[in-house]
MDTraj code that builds the backbone (N, CA, C; nanometers):
import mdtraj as md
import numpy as np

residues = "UNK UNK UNK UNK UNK UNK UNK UNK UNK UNK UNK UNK UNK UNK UNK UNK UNK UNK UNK UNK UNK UNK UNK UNK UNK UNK UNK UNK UNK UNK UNK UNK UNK UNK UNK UNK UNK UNK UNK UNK UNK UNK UNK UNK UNK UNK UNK UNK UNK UNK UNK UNK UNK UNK UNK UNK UNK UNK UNK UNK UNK UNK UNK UNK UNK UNK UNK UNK UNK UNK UNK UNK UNK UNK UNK UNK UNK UNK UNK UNK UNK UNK UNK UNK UNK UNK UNK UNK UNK UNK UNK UNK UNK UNK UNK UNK UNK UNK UNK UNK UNK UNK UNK UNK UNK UNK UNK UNK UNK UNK".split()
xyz = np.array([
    [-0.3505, -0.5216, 0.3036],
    [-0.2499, -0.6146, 0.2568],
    [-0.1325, -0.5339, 0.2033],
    [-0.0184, -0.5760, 0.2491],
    [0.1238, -0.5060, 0.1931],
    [0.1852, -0.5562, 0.0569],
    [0.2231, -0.4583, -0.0091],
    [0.2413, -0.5173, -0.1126],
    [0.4466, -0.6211, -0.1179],
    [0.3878, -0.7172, -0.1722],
    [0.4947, -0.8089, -0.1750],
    [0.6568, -0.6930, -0.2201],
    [0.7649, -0.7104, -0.0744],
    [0.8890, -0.6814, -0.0977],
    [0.9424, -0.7007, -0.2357],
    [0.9177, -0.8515, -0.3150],
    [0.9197, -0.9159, -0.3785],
    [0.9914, -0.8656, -0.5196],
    [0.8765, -0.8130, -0.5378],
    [0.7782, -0.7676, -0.6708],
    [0.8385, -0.6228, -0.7044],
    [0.9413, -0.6119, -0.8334],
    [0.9234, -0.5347, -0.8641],
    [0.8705, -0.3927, -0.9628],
    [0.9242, -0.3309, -1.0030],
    [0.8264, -0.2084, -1.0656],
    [0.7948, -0.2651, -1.2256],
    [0.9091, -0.3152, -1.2903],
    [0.8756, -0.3610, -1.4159],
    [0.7459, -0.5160, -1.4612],
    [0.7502, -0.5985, -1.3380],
    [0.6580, -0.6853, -1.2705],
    [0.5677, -0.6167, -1.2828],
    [0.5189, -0.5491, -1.2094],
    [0.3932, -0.4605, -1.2150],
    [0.3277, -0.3837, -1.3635],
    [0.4566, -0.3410, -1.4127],
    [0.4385, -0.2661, -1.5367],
    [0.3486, -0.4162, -1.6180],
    [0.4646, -0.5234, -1.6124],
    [0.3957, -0.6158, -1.6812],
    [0.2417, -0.6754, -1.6784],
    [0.2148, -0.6856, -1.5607],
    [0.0496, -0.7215, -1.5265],
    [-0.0221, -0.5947, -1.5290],
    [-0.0013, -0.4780, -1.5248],
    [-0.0725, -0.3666, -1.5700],
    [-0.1262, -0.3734, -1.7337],
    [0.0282, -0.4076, -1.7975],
    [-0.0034, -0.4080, -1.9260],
    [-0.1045, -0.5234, -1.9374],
    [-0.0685, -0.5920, -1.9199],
    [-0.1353, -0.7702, -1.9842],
    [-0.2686, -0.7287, -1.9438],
    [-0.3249, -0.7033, -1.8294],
    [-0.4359, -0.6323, -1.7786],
    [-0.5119, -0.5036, -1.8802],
    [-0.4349, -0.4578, -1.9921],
    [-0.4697, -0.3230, -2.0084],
    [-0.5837, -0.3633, -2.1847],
    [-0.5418, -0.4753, -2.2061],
    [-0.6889, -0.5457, -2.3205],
    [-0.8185, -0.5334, -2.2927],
    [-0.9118, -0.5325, -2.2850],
    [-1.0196, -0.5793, -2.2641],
    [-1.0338, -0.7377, -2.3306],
    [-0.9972, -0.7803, -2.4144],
    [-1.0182, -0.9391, -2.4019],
    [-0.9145, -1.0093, -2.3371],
    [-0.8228, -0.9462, -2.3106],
    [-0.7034, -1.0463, -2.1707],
    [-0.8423, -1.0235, -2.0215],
    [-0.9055, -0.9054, -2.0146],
    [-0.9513, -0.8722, -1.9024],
    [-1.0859, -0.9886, -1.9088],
    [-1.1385, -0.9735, -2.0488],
    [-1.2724, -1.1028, -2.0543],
    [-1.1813, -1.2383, -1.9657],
    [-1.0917, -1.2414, -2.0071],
    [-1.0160, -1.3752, -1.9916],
    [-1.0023, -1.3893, -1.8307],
    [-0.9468, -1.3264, -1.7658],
    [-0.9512, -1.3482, -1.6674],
    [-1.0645, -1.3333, -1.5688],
    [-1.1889, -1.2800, -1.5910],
    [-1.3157, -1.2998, -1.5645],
    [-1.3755, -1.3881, -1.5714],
    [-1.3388, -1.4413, -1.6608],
    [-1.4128, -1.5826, -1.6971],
    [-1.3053, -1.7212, -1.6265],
    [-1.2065, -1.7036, -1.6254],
    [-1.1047, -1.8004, -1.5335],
    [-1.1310, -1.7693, -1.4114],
    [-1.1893, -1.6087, -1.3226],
    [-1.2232, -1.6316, -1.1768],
    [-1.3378, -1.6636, -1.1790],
    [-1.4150, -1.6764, -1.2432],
    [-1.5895, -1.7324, -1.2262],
    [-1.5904, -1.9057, -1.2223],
    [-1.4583, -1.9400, -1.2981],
    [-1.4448, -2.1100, -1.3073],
    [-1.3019, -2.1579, -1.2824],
    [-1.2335, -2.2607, -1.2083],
    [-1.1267, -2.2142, -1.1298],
    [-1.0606, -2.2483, -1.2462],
    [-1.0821, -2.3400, -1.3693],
    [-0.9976, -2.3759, -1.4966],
    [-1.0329, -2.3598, -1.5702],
    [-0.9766, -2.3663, -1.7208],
    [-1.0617, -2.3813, -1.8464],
    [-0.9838, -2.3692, -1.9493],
    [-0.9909, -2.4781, -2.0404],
    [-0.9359, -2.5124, -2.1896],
    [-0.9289, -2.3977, -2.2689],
    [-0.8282, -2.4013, -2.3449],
    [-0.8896, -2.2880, -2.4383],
    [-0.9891, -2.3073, -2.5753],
    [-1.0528, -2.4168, -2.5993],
    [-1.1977, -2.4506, -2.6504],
    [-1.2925, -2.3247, -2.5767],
    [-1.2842, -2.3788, -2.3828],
    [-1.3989, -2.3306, -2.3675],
    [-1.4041, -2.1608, -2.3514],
    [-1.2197, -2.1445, -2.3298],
    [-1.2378, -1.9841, -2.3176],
    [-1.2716, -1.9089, -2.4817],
    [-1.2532, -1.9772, -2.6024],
    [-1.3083, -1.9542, -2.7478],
    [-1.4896, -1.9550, -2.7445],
    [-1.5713, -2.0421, -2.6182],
    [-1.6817, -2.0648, -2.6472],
    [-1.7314, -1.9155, -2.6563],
    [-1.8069, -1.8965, -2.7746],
    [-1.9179, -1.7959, -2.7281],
    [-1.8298, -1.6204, -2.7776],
    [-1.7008, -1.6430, -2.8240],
    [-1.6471, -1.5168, -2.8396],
    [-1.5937, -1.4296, -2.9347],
    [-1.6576, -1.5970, -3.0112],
    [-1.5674, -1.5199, -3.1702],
    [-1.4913, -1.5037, -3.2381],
    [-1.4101, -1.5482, -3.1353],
    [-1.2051, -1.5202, -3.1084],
    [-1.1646, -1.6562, -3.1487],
    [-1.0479, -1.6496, -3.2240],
    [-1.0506, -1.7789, -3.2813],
    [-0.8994, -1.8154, -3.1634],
    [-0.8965, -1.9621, -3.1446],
    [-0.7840, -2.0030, -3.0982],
    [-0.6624, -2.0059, -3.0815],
    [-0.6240, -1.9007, -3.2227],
    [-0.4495, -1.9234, -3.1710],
    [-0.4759, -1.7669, -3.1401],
    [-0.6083, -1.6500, -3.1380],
    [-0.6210, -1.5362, -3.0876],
    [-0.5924, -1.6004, -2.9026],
    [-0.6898, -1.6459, -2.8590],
    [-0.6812, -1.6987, -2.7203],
    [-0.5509, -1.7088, -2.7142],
    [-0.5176, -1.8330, -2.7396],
    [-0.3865, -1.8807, -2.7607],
    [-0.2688, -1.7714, -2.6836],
    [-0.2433, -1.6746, -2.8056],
    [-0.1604, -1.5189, -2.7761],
    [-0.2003, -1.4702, -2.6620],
    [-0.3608, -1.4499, -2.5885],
    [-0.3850, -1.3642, -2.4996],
    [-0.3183, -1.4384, -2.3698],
    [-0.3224, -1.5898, -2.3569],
    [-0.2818, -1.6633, -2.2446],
    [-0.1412, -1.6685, -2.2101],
    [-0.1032, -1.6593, -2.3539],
    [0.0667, -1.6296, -2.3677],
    [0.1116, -1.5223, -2.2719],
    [0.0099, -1.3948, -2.2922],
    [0.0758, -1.3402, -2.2404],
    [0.0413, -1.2780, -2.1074],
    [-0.0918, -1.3223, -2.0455],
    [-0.1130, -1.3574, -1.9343],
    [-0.0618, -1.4127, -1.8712],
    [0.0404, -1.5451, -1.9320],
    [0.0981, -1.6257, -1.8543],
    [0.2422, -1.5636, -1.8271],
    [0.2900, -1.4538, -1.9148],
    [0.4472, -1.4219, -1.9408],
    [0.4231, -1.3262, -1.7963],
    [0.3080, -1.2728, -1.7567],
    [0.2653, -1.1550, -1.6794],
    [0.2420, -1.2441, -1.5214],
    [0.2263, -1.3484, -1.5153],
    [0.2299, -1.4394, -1.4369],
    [0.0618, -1.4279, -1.3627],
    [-0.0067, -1.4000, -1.4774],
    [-0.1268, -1.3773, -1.4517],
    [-0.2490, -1.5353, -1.4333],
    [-0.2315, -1.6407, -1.5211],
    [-0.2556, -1.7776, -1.5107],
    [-0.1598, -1.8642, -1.5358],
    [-0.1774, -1.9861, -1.5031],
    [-0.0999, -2.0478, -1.5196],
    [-0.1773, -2.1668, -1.6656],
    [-0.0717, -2.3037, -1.6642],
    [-0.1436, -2.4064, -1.7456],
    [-0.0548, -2.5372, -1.6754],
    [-0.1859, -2.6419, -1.6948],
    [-0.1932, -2.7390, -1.6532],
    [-0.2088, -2.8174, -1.7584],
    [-0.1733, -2.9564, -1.7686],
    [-0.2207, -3.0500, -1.8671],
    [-0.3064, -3.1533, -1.7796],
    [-0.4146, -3.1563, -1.8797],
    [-0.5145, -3.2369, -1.8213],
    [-0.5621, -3.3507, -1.9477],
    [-0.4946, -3.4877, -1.9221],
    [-0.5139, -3.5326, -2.0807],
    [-0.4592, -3.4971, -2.1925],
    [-0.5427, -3.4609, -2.2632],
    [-0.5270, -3.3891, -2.4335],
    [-0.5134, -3.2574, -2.4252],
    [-0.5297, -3.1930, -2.3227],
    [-0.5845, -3.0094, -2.3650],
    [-0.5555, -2.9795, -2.2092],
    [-0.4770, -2.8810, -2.2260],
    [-0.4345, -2.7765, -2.1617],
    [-0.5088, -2.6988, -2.0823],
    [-0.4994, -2.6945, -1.9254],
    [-0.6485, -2.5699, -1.8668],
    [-0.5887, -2.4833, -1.8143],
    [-0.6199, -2.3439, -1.8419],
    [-0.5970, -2.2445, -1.8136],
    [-0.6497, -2.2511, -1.6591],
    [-0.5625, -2.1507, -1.5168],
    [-0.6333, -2.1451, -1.4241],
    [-0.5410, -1.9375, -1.4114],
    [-0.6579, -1.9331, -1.3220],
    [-0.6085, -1.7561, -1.2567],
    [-0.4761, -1.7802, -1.1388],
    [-0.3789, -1.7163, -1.1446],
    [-0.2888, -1.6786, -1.0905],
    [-0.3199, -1.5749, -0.9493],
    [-0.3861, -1.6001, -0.8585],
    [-0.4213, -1.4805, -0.7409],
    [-0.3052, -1.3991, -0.6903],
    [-0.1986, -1.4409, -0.6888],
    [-0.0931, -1.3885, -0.6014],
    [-0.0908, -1.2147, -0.6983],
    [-0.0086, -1.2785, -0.7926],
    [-0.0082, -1.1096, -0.8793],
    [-0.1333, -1.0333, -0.9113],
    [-0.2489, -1.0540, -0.8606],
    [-0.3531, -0.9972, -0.8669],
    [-0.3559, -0.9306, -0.7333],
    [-0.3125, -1.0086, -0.6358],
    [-0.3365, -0.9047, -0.5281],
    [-0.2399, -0.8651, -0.5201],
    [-0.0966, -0.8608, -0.5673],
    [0.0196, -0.7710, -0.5633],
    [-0.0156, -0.6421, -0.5974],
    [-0.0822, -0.6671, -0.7846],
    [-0.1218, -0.5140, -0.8142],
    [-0.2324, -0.4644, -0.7313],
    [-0.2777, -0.5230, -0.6611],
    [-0.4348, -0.4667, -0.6583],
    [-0.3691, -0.4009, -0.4731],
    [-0.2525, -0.4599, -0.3942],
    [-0.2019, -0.3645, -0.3009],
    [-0.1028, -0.2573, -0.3224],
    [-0.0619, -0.2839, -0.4391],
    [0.0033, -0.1534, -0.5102],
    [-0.0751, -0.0425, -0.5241],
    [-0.1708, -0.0467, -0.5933],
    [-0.2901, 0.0408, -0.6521],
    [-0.3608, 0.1098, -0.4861],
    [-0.3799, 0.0075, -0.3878],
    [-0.3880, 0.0727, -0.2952],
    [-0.3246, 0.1855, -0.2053],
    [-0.1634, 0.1103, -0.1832],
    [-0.0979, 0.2610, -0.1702],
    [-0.1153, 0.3324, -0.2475],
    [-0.1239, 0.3445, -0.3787],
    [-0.1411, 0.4895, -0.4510],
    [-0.3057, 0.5558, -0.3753],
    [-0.3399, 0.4938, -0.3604],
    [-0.4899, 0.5540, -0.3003],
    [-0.4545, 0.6250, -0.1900],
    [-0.3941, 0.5410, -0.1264],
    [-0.3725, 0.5971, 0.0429],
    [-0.2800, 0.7495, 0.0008],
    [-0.2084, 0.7167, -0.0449],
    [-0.1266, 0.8406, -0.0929],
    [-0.2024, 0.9565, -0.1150],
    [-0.2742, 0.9697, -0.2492],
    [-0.3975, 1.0463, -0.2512],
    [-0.5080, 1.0977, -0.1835],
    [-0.5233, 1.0028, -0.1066],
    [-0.6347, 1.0384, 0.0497],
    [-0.5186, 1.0967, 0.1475],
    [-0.4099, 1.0647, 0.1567],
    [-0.3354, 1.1850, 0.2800],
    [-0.3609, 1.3311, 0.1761],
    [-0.2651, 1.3060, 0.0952],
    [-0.3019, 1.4405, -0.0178],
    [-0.4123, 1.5343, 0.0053],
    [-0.5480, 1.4417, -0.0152],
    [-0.6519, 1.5208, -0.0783],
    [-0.6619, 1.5767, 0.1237],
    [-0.6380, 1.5232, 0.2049],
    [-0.6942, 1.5402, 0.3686],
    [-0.5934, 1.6345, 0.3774],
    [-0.4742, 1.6904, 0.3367],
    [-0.3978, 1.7773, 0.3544],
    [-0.4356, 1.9277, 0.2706],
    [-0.4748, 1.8809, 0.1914],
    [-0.5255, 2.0127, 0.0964],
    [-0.6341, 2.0756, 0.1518],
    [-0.7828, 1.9375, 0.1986],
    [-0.8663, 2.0265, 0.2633],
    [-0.8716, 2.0330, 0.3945],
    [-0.7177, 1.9966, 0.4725],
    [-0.7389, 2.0808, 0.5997],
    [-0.6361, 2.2227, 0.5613],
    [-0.5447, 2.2667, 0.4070],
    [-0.5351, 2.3770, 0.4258],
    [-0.6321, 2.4699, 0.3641],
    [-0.7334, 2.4230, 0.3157],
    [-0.8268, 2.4890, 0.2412],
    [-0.9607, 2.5826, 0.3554],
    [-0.9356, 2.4588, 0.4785],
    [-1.0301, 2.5215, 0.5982],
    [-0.9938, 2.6495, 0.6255],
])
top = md.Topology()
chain = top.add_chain()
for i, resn in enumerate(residues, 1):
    res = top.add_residue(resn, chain, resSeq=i)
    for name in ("N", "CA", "C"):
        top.add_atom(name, md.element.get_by_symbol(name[0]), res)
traj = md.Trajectory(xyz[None], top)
């Protein structure tokens, strides 16, 4: 997959960062295991009190990482795929990059 013309470097910087928590990262684990979810249920079980959630979605959402929906009374968080696979074909060219690299070094190393 190519990474989106689109998209640029500070974009990326941004979902790197928002990505770089471990409880933004719980968060979005738990939004791809269920395609929505309140922030009640992303509080279930974590300890984290609500306007903590609250902040993390904020800025998941500033990162264009989920979105929100109103459903009724309460708000559901869902995962954003597009900028997930933006970074995640970014991260790939850097790989590919590195694999010509490393295949150039050990064919001068032969």
């Amino acid at each position: 997959m190519m990474m989106e013309q689109t998209v640029v470097p500070q974009e990326l910087a941004t979902t790197f960062a928002a990505l770089g928590d471990p409880r933004r990262l719980e968060i979005v684990a738990r939004l791809q295991k269920q395609n929505s979810l309140s922030i009640s249920a992303l509080c279930d079980g974590t300890g984290v009190s609500r306007q903590a959630i609250s902040k993390h979605l904020k800025t998941l959402a500033e990162a264009q990482l989920v979105s929100a929906q109103k459903a009724g009374r309460e708000t559901r968080y869902s995962l954003e795929l597009m900028r997930l696979h933006e970074a995640n074909a970014f991260l790939n060219q850097v790989a590919l990059k590195w694999d010509d690299a490393l295949e150039r070094l050990r064919s001068h190393v032969e």
